[in-house]
Gaussian input, Z-matrix of N, CA and C with variables (Angstrom, degrees):
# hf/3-21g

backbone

0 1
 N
 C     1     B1
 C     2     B2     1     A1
 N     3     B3     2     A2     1     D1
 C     4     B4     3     A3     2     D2
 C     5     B5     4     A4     3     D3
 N     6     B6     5     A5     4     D4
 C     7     B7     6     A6     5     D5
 C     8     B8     7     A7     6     D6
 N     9     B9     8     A8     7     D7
 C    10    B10     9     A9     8     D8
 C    11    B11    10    A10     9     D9
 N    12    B12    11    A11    10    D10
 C    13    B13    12    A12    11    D11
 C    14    B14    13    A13    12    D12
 N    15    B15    14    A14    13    D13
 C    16    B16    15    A15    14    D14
 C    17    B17    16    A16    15    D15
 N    18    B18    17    A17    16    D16
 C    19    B19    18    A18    17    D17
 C    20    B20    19    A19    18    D18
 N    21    B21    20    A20    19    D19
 C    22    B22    21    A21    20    D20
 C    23    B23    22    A22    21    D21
 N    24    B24    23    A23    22    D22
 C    25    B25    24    A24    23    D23
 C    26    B26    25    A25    24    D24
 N    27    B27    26    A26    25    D25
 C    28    B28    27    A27    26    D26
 C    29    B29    28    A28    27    D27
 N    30    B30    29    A29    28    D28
 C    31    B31    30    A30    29    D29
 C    32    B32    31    A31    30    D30
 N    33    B33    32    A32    31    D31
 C    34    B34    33    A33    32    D32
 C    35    B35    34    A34    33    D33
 N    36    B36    35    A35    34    D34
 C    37    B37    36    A36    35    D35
 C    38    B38    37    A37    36    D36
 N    39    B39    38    A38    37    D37
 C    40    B40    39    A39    38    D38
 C    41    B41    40    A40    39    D39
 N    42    B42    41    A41    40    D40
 C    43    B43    42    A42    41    D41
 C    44    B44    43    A43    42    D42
 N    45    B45    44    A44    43    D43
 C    46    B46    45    A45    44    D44
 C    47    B47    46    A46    45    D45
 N    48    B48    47    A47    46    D46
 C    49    B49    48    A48    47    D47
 C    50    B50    49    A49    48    D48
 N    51    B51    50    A50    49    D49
 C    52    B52    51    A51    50    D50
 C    53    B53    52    A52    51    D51
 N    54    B54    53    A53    52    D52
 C    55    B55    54    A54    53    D53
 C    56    B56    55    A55    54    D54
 N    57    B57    56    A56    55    D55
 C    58    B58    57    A57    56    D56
 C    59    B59    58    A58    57    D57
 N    60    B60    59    A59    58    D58
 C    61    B61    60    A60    59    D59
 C    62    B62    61    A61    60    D60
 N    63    B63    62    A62    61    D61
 C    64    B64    63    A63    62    D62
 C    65    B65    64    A64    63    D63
 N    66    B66    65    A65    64    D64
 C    67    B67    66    A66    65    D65
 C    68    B68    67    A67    66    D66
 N    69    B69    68    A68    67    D67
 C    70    B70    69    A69    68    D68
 C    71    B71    70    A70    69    D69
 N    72    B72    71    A71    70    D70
 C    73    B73    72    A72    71    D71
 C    74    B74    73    A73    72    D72
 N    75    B75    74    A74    73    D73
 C    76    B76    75    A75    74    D74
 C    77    B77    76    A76    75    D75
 N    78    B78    77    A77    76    D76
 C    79    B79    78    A78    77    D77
 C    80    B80    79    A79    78    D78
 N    81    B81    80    A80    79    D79
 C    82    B82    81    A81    80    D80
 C    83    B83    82    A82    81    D81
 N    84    B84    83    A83    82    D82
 C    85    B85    84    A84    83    D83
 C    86    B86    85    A85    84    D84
 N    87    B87    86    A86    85    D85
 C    88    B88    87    A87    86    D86
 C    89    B89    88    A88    87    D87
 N    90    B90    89    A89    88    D88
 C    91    B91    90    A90    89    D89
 C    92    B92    91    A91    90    D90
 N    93    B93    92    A92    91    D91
 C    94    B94    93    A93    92    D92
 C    95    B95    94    A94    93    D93
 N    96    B96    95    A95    94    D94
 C    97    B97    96    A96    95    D95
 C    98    B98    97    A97    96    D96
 N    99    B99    98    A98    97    D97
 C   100   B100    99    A99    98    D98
 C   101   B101   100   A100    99    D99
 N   102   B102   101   A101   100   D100
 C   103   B103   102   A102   101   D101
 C   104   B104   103   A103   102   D102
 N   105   B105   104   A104   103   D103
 C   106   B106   105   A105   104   D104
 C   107   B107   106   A106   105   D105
 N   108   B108   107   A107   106   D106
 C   109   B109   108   A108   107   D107
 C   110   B110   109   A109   108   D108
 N   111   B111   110   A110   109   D109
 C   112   B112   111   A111   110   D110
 C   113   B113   112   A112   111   D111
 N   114   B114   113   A113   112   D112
 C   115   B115   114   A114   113   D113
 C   116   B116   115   A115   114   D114
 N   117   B117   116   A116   115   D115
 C   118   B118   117   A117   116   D116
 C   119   B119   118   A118   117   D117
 N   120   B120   119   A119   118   D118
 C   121   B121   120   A120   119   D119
 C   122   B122   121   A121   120   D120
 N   123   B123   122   A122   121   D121
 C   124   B124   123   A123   122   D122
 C   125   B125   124   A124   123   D123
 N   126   B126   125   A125   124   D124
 C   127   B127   126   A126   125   D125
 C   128   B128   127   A127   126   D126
 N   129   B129   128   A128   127   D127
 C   130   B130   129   A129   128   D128
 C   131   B131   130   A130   129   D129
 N   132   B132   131   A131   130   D130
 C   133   B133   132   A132   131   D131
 C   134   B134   133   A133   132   D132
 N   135   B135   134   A134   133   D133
 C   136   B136   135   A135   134   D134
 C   137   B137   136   A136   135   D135
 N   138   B138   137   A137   136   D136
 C   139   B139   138   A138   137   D137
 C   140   B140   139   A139   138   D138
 N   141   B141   140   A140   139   D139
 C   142   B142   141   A141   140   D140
 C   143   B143   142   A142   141   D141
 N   144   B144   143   A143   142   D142
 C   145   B145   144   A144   143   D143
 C   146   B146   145   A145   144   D144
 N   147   B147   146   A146   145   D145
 C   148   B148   147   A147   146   D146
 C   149   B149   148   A148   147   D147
 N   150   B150   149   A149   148   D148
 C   151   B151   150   A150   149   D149
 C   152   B152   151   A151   150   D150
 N   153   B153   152   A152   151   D151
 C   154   B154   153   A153   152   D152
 C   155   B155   154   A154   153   D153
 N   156   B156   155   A155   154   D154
 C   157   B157   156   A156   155   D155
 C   158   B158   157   A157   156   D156
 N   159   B159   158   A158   157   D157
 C   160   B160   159   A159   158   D158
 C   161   B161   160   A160   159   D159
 N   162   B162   161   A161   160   D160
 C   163   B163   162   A162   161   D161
 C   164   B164   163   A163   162   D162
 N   165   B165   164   A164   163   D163
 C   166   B166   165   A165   164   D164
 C   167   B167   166   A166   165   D165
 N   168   B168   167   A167   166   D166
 C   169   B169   168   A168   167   D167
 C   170   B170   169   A169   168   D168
 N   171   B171   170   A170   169   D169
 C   172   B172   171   A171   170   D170
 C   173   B173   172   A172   171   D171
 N   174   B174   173   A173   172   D172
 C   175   B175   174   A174   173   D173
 C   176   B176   175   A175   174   D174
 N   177   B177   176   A176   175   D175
 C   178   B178   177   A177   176   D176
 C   179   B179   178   A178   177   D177
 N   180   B180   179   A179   178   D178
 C   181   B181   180   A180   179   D179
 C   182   B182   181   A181   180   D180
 N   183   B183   182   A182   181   D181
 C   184   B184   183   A183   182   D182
 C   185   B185   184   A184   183   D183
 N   186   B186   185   A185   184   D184
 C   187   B187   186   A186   185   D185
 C   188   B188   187   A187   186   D186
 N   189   B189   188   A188   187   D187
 C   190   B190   189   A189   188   D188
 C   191   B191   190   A190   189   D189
 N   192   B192   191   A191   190   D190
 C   193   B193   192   A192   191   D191
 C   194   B194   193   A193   192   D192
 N   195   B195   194   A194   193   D193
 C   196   B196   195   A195   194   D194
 C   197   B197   196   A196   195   D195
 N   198   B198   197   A197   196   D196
 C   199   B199   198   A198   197   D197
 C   200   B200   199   A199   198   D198
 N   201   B201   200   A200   199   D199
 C   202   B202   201   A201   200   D200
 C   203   B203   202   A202   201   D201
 N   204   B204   203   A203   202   D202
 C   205   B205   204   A204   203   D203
 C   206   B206   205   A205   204   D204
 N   207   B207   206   A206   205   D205
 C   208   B208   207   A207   206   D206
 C   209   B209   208   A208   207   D207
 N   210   B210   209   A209   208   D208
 C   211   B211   210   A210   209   D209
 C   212   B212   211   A211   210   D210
 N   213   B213   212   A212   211   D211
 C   214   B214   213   A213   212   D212
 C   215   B215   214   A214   213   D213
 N   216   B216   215   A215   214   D214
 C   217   B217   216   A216   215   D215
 C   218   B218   217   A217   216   D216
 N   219   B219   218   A218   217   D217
 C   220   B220   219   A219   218   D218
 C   221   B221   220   A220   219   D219
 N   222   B222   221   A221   220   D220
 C   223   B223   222   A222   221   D221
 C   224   B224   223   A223   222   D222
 N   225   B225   224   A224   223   D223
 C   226   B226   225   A225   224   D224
 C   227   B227   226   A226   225   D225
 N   228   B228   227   A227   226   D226
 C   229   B229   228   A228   227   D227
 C   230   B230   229   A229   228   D228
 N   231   B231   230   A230   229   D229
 C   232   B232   231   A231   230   D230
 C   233   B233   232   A232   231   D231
 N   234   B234   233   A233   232   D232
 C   235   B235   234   A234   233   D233
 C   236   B236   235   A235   234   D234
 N   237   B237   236   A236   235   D235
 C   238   B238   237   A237   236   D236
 C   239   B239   238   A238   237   D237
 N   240   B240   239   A239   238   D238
 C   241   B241   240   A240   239   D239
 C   242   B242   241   A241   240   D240
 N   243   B243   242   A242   241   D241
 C   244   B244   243   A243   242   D242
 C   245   B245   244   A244   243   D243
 N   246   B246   245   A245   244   D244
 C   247   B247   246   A246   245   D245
 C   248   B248   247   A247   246   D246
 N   249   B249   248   A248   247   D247
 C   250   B250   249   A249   248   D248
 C   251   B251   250   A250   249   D249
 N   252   B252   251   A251   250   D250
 C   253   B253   252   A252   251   D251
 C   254   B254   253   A253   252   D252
 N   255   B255   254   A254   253   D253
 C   256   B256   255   A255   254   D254
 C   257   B257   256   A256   255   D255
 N   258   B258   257   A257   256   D256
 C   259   B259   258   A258   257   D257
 C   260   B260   259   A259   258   D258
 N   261   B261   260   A260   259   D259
 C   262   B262   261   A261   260   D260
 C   263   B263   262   A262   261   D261
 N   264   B264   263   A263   262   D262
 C   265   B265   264   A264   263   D263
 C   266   B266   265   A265   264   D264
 N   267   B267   266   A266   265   D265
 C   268   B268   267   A267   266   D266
 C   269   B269   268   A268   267   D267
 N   270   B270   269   A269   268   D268
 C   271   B271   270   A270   269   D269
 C   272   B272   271   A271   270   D270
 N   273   B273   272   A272   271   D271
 C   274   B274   273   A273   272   D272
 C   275   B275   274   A274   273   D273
 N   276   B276   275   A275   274   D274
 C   277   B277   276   A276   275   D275
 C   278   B278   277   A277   276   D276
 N   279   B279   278   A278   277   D277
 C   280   B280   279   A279   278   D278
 C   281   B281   280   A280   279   D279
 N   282   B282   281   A281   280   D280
 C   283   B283   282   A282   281   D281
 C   284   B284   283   A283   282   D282
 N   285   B285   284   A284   283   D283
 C   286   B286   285   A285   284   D284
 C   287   B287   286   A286   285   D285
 N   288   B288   287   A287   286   D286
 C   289   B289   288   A288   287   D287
 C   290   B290   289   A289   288   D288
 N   291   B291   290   A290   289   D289
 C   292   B292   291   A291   290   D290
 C   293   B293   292   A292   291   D291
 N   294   B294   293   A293   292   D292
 C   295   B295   294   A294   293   D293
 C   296   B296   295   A295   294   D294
 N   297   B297   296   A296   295   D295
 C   298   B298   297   A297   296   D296
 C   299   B299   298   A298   297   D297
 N   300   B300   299   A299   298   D298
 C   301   B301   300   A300   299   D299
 C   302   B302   301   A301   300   D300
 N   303   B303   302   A302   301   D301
 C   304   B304   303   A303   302   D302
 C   305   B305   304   A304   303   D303
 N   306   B306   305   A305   304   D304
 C   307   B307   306   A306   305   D305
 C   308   B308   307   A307   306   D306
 N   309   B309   308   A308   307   D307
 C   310   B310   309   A309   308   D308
 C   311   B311   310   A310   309   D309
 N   312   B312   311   A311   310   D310
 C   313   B313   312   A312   311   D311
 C   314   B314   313   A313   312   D312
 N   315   B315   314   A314   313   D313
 C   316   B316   315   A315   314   D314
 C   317   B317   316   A316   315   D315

   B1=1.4197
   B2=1.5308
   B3=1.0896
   B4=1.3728
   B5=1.8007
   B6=0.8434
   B7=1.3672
   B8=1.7805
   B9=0.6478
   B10=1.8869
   B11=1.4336
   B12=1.5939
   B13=1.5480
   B14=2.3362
   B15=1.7247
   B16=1.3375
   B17=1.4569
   B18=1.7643
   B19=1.3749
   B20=1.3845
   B21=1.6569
   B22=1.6155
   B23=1.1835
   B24=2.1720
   B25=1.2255
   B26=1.8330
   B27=1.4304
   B28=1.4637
   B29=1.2718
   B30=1.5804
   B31=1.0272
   B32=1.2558
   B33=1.7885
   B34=0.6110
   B35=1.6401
   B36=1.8665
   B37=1.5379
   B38=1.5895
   B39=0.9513
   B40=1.4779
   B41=1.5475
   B42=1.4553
   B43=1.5569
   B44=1.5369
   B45=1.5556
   B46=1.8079
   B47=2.2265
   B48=1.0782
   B49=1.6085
   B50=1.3821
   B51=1.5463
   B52=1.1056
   B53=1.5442
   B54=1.3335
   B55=1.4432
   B56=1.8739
   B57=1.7718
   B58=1.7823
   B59=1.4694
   B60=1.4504
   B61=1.3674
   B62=1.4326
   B63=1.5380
   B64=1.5509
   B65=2.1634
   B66=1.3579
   B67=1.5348
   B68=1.5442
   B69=0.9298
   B70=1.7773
   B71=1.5880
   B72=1.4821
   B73=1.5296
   B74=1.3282
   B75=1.6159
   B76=1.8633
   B77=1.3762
   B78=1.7179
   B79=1.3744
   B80=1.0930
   B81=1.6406
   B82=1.8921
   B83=1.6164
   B84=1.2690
   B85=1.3069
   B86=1.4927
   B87=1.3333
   B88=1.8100
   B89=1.5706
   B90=1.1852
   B91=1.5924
   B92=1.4610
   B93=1.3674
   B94=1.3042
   B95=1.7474
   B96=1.4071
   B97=1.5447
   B98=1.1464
   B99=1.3061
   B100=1.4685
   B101=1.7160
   B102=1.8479
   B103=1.4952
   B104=1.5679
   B105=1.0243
   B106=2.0149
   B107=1.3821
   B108=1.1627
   B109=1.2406
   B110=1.7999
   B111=1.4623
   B112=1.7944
   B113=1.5632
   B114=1.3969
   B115=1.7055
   B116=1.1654
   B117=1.6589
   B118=1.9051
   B119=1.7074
   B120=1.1471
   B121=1.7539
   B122=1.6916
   B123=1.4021
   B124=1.7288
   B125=1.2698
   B126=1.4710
   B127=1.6822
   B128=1.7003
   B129=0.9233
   B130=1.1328
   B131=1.8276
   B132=1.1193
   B133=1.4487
   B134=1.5373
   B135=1.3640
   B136=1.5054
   B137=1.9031
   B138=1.3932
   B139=2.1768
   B140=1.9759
   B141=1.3247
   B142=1.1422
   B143=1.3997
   B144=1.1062
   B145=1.0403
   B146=1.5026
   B147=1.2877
   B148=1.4938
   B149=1.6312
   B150=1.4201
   B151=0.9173
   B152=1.6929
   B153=0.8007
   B154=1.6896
   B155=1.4660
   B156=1.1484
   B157=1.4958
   B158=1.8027
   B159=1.5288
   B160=1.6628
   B161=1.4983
   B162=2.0629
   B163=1.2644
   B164=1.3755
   B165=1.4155
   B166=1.6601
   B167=1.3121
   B168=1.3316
   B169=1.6628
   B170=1.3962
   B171=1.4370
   B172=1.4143
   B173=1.6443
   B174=1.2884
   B175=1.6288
   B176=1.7606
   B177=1.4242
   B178=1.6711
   B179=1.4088
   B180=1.4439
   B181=1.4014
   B182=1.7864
   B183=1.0663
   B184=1.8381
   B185=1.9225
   B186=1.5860
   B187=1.6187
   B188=1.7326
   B189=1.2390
   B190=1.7293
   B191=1.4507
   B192=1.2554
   B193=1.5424
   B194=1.6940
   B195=1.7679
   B196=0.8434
   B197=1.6655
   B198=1.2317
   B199=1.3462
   B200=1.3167
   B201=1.4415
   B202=1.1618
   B203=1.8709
   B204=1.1368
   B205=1.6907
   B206=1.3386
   B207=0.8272
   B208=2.1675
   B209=1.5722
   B210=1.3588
   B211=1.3852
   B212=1.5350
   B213=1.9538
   B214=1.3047
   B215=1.2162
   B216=0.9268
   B217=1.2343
   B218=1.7929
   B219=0.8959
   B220=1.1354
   B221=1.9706
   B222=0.7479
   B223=1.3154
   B224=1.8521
   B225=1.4268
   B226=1.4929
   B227=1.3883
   B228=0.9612
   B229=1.6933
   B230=1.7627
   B231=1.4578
   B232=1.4045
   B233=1.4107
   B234=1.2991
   B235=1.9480
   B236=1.5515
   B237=1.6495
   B238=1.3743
   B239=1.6285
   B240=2.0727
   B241=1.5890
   B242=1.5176
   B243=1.5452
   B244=1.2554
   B245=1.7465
   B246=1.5386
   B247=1.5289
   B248=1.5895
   B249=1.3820
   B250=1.9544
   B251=1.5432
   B252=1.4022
   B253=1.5452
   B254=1.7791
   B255=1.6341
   B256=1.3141
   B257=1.6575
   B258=1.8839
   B259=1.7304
   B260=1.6266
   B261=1.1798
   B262=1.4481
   B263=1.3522
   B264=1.3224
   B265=1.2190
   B266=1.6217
   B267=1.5703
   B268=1.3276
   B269=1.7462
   B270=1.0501
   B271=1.4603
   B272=1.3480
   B273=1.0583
   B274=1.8615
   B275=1.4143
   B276=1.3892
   B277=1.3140
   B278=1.5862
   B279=2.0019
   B280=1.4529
   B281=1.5596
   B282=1.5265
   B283=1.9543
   B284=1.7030
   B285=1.5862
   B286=1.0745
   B287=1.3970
   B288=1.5305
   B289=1.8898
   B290=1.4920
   B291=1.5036
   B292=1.4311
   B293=1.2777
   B294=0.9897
   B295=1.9633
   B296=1.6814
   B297=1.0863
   B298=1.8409
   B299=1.7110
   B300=1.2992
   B301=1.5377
   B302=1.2521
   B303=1.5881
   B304=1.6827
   B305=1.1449
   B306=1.2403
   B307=1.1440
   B308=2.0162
   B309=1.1458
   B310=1.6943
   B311=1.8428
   B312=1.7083
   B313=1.2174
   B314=1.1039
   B315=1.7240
   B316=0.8298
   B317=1.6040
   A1=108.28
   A2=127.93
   A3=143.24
   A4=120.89
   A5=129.13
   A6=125.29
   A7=124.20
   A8=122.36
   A9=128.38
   A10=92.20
   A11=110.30
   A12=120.64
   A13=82.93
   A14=87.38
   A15=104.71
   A16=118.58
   A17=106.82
   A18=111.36
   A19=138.98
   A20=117.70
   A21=93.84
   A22=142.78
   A23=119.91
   A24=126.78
   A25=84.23
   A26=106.84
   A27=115.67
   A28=110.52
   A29=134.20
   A30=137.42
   A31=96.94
   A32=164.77
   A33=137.98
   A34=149.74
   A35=91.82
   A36=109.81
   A37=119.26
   A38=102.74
   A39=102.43
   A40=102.19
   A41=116.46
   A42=126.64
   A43=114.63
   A44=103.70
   A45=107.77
   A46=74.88
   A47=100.34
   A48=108.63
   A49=107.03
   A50=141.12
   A51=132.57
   A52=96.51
   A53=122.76
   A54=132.79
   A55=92.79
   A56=110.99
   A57=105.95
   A58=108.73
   A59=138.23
   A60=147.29
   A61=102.17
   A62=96.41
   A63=101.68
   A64=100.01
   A65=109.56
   A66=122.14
   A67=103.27
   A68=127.16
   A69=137.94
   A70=110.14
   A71=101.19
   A72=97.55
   A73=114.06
   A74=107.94
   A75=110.71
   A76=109.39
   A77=117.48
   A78=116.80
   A79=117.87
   A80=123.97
   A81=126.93
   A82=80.14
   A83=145.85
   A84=140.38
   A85=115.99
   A86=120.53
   A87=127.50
   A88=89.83
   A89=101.06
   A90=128.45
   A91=113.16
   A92=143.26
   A93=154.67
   A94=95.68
   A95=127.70
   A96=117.72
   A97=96.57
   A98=121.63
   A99=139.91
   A100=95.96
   A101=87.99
   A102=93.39
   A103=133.37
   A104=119.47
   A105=94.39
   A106=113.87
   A107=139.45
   A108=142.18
   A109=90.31
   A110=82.79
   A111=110.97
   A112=119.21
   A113=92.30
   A114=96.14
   A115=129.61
   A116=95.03
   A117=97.70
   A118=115.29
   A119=109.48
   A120=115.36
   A121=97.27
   A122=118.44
   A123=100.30
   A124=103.38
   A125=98.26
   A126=112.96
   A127=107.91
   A128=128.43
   A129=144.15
   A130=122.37
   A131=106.23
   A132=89.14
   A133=97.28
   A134=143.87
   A135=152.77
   A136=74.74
   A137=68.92
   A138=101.36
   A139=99.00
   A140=114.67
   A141=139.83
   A142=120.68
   A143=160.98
   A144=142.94
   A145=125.07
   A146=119.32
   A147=108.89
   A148=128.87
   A149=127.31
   A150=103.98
   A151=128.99
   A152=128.25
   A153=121.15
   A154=102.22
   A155=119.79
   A156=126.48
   A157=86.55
   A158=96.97
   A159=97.02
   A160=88.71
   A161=105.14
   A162=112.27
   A163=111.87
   A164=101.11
   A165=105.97
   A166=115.67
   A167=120.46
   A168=126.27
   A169=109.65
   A170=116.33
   A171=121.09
   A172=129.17
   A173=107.03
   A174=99.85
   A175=91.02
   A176=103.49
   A177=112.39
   A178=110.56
   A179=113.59
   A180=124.25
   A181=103.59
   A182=106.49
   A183=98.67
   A184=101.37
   A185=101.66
   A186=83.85
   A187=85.68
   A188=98.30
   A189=109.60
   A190=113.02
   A191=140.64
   A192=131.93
   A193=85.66
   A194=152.36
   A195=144.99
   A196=99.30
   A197=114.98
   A198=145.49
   A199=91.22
   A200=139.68
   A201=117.95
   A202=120.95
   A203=98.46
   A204=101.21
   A205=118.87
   A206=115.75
   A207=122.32
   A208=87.46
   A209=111.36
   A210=130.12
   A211=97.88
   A212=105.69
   A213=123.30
   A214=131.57
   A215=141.60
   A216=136.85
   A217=138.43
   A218=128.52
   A219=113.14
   A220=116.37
   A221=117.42
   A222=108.29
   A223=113.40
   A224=114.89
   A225=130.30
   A226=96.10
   A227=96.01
   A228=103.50
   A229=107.62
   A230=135.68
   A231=125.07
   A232=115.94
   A233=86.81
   A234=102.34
   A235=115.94
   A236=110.23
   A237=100.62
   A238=72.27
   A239=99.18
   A240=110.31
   A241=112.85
   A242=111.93
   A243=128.15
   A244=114.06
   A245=111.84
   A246=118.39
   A247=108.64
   A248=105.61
   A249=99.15
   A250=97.51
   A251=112.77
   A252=122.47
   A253=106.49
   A254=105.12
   A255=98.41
   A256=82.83
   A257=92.12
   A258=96.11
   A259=95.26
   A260=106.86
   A261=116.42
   A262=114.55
   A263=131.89
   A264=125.31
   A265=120.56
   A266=113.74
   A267=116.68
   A268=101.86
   A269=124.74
   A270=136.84
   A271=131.27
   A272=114.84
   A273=138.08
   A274=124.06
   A275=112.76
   A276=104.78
   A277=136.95
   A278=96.13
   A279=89.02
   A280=106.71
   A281=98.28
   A282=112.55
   A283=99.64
   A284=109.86
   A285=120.07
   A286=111.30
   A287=114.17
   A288=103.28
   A289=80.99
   A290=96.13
   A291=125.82
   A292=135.93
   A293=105.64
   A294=118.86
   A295=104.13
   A296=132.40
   A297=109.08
   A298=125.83
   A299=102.69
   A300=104.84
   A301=117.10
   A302=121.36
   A303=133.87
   A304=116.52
   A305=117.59
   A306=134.61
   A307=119.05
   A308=107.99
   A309=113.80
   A310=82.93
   A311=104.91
   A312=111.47
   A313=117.23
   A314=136.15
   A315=137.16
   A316=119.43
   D1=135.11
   D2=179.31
   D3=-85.45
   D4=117.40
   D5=174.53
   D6=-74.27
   D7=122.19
   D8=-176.75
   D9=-81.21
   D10=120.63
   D11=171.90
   D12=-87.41
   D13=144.77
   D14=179.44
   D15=-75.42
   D16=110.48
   D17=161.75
   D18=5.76
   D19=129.91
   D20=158.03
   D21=-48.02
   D22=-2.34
   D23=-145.81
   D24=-98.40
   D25=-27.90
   D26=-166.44
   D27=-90.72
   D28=-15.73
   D29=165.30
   D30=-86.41
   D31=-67.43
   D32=134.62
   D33=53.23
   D34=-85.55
   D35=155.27
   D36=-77.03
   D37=-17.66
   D38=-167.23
   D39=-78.04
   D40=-48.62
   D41=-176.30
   D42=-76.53
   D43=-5.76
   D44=-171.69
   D45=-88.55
   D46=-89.35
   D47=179.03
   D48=-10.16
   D49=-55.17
   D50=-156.89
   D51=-78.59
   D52=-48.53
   D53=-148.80
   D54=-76.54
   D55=-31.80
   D56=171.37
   D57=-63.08
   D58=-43.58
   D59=-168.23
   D60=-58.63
   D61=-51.26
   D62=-153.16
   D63=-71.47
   D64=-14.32
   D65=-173.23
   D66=-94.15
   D67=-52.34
   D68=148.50
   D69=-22.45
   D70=-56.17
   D71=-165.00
   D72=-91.32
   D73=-8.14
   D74=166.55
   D75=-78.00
   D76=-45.50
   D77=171.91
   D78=-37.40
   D79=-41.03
   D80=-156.50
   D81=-86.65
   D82=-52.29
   D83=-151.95
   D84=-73.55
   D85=-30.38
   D86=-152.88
   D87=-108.76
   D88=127.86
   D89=173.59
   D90=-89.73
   D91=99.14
   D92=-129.15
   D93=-106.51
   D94=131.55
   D95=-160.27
   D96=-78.19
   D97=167.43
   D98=170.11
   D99=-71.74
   D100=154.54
   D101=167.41
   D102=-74.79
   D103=142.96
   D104=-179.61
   D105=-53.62
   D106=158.89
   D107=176.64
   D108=-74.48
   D109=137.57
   D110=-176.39
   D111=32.23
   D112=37.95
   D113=157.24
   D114=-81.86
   D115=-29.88
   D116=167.05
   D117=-71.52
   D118=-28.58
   D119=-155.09
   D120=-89.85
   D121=-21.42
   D122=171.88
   D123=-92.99
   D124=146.78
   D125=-178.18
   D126=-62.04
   D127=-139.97
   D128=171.21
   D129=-125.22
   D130=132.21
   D131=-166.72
   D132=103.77
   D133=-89.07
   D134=-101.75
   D135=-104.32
   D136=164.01
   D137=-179.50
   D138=-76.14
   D139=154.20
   D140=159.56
   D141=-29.87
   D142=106.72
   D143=134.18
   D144=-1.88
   D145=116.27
   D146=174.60
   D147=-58.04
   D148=141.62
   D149=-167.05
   D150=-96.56
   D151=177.26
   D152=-153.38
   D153=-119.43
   D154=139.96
   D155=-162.19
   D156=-85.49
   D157=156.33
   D158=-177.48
   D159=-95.33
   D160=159.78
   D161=173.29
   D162=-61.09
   D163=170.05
   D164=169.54
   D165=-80.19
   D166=160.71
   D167=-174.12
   D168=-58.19
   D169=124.07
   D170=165.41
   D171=-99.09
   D172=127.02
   D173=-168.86
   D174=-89.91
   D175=143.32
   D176=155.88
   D177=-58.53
   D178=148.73
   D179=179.28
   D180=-116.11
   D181=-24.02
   D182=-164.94
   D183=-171.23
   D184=143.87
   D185=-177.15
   D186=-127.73
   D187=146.37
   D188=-177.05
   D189=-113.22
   D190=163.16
   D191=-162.04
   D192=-166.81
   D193=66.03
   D194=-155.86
   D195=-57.10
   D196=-60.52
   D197=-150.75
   D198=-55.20
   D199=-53.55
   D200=169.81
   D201=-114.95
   D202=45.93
   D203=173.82
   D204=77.13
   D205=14.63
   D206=-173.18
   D207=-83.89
   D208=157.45
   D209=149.76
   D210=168.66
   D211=100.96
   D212=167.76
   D213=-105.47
   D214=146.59
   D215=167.68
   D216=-76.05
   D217=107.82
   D218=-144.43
   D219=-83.43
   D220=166.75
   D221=170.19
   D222=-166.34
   D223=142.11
   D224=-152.32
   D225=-52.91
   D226=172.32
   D227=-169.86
   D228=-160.02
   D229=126.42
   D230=163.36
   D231=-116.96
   D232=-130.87
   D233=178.22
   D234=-130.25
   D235=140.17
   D236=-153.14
   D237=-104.99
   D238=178.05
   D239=-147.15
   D240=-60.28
   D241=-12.60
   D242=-177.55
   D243=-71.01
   D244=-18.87
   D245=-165.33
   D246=95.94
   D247=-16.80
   D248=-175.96
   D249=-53.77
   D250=151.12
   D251=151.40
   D252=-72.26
   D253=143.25
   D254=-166.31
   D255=-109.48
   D256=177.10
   D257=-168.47
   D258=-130.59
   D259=174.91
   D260=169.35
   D261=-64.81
   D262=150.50
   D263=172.04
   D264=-52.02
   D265=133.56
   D266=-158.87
   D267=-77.12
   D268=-12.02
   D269=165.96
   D270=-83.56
   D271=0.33
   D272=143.82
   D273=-106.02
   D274=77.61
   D275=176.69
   D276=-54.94
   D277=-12.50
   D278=-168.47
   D279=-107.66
   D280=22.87
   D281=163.32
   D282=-89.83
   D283=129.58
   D284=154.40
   D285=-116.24
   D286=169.54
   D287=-172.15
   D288=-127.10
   D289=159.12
   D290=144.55
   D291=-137.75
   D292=92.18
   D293=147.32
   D294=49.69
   D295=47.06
   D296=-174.36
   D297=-54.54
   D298=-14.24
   D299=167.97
   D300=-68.38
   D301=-35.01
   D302=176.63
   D303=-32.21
   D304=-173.22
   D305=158.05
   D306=-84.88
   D307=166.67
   D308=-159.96
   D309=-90.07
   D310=154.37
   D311=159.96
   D312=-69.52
   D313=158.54
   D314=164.85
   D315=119.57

């Protein structure tokens, strides 16, 4: 008995199928850039929008979690002379710290 090597119709499908997976699986992977701020909203032609001074730095005051009963208060937090990040005192549970070198919430 003789074996039939598979058609060009089957090589074909086989390379259409691989080449959809392989386009599928770049789509799920590639993170598409954000738009510039108000690139859509000026017409074409027209001047810039002026630009807007950023707010001033806001420190967190308290972080809340209803759903399971949290509501701490927060308070600054750095690095002691060693580089450790330091913590709230372990005898106030309802002090949490944040980072004051960080960045601002929001």
């Amino acid at each position: 008995m003789s074996r039939r090597r598979p058609g060009w119709a089957a090589t074909f499908v086989a390379l259409l199928g691989t080449t959809g997976l392989a386009l599928v699986a770049a789509g799920l992977t590639t993170t598409p850039l954000p738009p510039r701020p108000g690139a859509a909203d000026a017409p074409t032609g027209s001047r810039p929008a002026p630009s807007v001074p950023p707010l001033p730095r806001a420190d967190p005051v308290d972080v809340q979690i209803p759903a399971i009963g949290v509501r701490a208060r927060i308070v600054p937090v750095g690095a002691d002379a060693k580089g450790e990040l330091e913590v709230p005192p372990l005898d106030r549970p309802t002090l949490a710290g944040w980072y004051r070198h960080g960045v601002s919430p929001g």
